[in-house]
C-alpha positions in Angstrom: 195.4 -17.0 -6.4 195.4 -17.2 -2.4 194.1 -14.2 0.0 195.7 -13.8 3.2 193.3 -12.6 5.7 194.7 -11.1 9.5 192.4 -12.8 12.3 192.9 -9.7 13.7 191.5 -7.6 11.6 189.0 -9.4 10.2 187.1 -9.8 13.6 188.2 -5.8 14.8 184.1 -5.4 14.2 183.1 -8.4 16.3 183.6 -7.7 19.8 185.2 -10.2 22.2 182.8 -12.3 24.0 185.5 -13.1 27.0 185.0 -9.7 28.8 188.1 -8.6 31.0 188.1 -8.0 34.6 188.9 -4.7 34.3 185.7 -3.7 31.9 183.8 -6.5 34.3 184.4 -4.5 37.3 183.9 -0.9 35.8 180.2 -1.9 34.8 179.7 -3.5 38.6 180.9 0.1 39.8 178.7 1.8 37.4 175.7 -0.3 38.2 176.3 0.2 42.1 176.1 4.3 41.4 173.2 4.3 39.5 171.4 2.1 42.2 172.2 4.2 44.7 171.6 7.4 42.7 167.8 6.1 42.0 167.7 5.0 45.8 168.8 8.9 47.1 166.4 10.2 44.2 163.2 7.9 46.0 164.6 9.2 49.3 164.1 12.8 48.2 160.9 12.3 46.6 159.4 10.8 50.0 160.9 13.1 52.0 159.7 16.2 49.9 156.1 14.1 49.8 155.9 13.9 53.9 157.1 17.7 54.2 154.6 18.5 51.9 151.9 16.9 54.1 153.5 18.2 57.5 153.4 22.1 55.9 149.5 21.6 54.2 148.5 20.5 58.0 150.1 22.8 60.1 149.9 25.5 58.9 146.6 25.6 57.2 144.7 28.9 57.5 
């Protein structure tokens, strides 16, 4: 008694460990946005910090 196995579906749960250019490059992109979300996100948070400071000393009663 033989059993025929399909390489191809006997390794459809093992993911392929050449990654394509085209997956390659969308997780460059996606890495890119998030840095530069985080980057805008510390911008705001120092700019709201140094308002904050300009408003408490000017205009203190």
């Amino acid at each position: 008694m033989t059993i025929v196995v399909d390489d191809e579906k006997s390794n459809a749960g093992i993911q392929n460990p050449e990654i394509k250019p085209q997956q390659q490059d969308r997780k460059r992109r996606l890495i890119i946005i998030g840095d530069i979300i985080s980057i805008i996100g510390v911008l705001l948070l120092f700019t709201a910090a140094i308002l904050d400071l300009f408003i408490d000393t000017t205009f203190r009663p």
